[in-house]
DSSP file (Angstrom, degrees, kcal/mol; ACC not computed):
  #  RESIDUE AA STRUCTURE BP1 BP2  ACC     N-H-->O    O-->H-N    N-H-->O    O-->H-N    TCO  KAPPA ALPHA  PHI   PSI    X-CA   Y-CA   Z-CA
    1    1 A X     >        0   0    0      0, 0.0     4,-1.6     0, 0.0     5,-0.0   0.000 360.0 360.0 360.0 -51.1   78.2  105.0   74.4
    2    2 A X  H  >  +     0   0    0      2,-0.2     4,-1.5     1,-0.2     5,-0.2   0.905 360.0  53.0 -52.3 -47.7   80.5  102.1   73.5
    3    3 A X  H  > S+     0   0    0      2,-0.2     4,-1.2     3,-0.1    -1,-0.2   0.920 110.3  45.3 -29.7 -82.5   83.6  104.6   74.0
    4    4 A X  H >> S+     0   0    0      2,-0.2     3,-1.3     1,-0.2     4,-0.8   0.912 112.8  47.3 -24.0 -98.5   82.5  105.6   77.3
    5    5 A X  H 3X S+     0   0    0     -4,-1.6     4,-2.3     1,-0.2     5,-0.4   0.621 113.8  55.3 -20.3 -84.8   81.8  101.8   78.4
    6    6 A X  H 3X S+     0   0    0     -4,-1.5     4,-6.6     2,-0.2    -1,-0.2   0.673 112.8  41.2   6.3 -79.1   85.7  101.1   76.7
    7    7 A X  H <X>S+     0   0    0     -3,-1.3     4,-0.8    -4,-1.2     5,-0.6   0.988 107.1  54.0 -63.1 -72.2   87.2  103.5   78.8
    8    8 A X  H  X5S+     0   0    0     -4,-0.8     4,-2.4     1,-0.3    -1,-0.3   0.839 115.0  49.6 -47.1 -21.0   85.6  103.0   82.0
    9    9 A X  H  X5S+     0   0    0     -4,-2.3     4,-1.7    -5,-0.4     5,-0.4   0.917 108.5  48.9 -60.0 -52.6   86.8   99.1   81.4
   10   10 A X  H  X5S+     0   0    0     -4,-6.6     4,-1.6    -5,-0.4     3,-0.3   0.961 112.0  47.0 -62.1 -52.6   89.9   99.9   80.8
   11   11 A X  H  X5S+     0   0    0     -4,-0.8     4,-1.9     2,-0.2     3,-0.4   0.893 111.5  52.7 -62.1 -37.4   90.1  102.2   83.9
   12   12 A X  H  <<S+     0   0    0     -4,-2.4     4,-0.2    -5,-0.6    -1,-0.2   0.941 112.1  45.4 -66.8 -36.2   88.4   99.4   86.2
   13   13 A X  H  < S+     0   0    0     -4,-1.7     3,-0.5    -3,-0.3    -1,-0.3   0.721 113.9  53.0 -45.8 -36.7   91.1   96.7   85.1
   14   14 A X  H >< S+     0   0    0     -4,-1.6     3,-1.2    -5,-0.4    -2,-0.2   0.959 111.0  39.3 -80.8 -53.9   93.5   99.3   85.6
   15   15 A X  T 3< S+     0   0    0     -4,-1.9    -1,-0.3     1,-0.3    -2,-0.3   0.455 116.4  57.7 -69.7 -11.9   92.6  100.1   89.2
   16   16 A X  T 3  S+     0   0    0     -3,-0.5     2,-0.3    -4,-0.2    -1,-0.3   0.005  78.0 105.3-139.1  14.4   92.0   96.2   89.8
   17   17 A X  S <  S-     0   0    0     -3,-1.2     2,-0.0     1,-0.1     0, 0.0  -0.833  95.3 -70.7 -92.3 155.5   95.7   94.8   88.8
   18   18 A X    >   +     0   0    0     -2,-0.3     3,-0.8     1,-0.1    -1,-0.1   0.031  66.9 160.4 -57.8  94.4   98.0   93.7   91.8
   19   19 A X  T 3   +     0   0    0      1,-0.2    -1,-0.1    -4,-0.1    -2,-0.0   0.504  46.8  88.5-114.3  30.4   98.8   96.9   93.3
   20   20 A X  T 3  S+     0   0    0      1,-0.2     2,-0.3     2,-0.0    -1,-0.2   0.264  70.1  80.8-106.9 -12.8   99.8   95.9   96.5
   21   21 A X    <   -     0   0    0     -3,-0.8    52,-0.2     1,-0.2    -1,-0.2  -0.895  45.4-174.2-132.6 123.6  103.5   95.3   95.9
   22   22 A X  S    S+     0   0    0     -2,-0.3     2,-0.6     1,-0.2    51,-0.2   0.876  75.6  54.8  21.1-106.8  105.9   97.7   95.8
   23   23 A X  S    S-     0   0    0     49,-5.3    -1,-0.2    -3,-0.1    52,-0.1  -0.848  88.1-117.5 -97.9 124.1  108.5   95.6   94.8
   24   24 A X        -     0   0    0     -2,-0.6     4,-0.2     1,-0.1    -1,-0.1   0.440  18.1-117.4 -45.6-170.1  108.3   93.4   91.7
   25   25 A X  S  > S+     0   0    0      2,-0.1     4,-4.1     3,-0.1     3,-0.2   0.834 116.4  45.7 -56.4 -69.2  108.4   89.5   91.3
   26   26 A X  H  >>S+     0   0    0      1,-0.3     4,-0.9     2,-0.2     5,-0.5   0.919 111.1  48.4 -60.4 -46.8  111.6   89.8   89.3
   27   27 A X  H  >5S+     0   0    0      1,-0.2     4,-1.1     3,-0.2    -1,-0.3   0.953 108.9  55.8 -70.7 -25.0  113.5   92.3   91.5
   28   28 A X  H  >5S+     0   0    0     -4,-0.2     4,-2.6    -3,-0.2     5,-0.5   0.819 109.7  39.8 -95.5 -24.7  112.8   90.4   94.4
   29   29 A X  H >X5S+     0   0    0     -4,-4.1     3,-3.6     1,-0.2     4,-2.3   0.852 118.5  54.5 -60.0 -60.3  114.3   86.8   93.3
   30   30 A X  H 3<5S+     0   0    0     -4,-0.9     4,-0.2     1,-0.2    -1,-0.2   0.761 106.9  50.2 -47.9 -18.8  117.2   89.2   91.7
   31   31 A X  H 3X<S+     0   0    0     -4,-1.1     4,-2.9    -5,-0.5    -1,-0.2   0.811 119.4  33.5 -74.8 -39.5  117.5   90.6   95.2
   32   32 A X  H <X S+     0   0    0     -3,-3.6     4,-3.0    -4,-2.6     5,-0.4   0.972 112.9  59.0 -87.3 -28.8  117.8   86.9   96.9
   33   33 A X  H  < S+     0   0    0     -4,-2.3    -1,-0.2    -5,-0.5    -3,-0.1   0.593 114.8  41.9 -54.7  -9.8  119.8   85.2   93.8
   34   34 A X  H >4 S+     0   0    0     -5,-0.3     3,-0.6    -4,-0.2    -2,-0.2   0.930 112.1  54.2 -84.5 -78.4  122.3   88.2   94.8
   35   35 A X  H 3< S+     0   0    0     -4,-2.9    -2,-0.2     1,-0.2    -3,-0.1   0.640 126.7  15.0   1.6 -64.3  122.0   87.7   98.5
   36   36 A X  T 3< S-     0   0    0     -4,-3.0    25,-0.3     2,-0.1    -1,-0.2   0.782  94.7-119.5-106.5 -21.7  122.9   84.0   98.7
   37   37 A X  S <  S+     0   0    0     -3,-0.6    -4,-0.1    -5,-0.4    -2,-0.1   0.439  70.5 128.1  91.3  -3.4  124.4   83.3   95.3
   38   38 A X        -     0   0    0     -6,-0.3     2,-0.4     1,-0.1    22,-0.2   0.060  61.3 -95.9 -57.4 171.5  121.4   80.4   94.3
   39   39 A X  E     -A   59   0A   0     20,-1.5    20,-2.8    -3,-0.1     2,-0.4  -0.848  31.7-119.7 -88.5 148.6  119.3   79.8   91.8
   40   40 A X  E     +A   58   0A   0     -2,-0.4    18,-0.3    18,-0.3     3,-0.1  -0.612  31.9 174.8 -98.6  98.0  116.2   80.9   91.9
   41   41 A X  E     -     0   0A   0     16,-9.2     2,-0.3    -2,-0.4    17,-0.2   0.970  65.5 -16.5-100.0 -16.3  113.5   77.9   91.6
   42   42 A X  E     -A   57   0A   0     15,-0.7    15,-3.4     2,-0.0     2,-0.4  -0.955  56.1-155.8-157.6 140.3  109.8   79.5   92.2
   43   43 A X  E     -A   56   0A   0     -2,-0.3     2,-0.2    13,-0.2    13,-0.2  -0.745  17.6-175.6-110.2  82.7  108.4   83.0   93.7
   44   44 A X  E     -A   55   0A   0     11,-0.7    11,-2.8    -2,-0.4     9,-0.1  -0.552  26.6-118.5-102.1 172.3  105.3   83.4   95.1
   45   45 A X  E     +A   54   0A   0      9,-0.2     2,-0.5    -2,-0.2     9,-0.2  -0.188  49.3 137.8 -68.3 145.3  102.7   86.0   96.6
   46   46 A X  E     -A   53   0A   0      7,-0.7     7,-1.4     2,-0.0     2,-0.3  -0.997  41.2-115.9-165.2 167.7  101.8   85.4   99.9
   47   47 A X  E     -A   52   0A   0     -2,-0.5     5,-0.2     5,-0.2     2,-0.1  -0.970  15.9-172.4-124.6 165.0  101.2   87.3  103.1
   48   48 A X  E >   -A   51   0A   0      3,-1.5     3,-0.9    -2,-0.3    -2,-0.0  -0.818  69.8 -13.1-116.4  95.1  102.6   87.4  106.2
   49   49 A X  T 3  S-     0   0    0      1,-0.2     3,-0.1    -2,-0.1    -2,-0.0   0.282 131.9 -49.1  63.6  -8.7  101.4   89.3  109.6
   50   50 A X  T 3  S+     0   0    0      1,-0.4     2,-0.4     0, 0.0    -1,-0.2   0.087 122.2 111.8 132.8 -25.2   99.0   91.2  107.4
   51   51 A X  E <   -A   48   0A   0     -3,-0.9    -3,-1.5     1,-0.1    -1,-0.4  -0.503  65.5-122.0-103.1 138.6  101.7   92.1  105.0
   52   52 A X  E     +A   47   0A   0     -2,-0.4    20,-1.1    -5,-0.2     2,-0.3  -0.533  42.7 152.0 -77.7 154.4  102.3   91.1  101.6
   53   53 A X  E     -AB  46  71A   0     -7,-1.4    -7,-0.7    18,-0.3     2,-0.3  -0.975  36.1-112.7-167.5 142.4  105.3   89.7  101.0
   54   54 A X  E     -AB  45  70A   0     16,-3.0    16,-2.1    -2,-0.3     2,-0.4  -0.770  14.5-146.6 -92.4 151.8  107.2   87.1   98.5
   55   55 A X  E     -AB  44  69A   0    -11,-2.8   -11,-0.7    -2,-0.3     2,-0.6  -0.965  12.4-163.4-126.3 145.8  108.4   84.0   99.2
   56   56 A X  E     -AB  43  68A   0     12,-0.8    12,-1.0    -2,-0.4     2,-0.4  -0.903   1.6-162.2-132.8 117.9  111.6   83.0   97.2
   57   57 A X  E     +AB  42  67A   0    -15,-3.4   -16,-9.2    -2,-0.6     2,-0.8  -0.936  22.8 178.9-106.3 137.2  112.7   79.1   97.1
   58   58 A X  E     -AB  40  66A   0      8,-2.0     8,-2.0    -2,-0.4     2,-0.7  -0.905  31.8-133.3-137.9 145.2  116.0   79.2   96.1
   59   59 A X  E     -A   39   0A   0    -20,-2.8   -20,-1.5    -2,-0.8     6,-0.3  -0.794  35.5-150.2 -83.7 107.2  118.8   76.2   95.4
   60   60 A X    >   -     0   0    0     -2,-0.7     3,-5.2     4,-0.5     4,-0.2  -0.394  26.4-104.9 -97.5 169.5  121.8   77.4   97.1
   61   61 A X  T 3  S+     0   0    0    -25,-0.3    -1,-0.1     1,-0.3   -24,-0.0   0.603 116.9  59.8 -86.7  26.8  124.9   76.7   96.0
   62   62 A X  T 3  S-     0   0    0      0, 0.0    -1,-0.3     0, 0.0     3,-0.1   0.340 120.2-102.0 -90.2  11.0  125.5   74.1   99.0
   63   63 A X  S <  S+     0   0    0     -3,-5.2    -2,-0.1     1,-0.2   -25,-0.0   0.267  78.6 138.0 101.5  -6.6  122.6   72.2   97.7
   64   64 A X        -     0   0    0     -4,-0.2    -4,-0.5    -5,-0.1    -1,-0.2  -0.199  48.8-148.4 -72.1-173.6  120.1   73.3  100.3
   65   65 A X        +     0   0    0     -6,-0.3     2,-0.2    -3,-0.1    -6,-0.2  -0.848  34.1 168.9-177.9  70.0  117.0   74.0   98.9
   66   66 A X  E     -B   58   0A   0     -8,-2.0    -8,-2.0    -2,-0.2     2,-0.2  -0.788  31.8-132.5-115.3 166.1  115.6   77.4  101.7
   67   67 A X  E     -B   57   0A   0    -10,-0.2     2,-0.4    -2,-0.2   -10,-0.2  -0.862  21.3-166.9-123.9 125.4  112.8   79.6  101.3
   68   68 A X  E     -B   56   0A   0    -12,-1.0   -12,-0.8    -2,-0.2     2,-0.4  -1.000  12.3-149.4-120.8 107.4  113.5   84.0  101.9
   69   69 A X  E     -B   55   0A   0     -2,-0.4     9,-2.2   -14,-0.2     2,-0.4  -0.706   8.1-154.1 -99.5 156.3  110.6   86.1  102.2
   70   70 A X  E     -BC  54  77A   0    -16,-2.1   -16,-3.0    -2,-0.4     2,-0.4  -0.998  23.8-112.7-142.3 125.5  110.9   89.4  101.0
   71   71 A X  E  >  -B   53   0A   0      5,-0.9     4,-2.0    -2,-0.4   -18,-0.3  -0.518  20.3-150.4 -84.3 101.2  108.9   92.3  102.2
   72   72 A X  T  4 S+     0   0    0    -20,-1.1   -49,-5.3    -2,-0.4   -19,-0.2   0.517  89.8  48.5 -84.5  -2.7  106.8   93.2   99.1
   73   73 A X  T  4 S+     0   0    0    -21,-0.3    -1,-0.2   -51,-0.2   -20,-0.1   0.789 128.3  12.7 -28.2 -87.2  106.9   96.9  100.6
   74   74 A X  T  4 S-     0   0    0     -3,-0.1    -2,-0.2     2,-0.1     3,-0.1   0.801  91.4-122.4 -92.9 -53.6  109.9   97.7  101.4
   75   75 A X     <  +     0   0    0     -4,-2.0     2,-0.6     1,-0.2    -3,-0.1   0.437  64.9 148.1  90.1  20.6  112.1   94.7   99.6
   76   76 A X        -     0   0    0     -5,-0.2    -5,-0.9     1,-0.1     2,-0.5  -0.634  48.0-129.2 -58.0  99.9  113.4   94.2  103.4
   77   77 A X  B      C   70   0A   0     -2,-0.6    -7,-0.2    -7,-0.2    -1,-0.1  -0.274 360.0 360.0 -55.3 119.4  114.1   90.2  104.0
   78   78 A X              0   0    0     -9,-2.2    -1,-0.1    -2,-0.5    -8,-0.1   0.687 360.0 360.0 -98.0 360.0  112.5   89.2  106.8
């Protein structure tokens, strides 16, 4: 019985971690840090229209300080 129970945790945790994006965290700052040439300063989860999506702040290197959301789908910039 403890087995059983085990597995069927492990599968609901498994089924229950973020599965909703596509495209990683990491791949999408490496995608805008490419893009614009910036450093990367925070990425989070967010939605947009119904869609999930990341939002990348990044320091570019004219000093601005802009925000790139990234399609968590697709990896499309929007």
């Amino acid at each position: 019985m403890k087995f059983l129970t085990t597995v069927i945790t492990t599968l609901m945790l498994a089924l229950s971690l973020p599965a909703w994006a596509d495209v990683s965290r990491d791949a999408a700052a490496a995608m805008v840090q490419k893009a614009t040439g910036g450093r990367v300063l925070a990425v989070d989860q967010t939605e947009q229209g119904g869609r999930p999506v990341w939002r990348v702040k990044v320091l570019t290197p004219q000093g601005e300080v802009i925000v790139v959301l990234i399609d968590a789908a697709s990896g499309r910039r929007l």
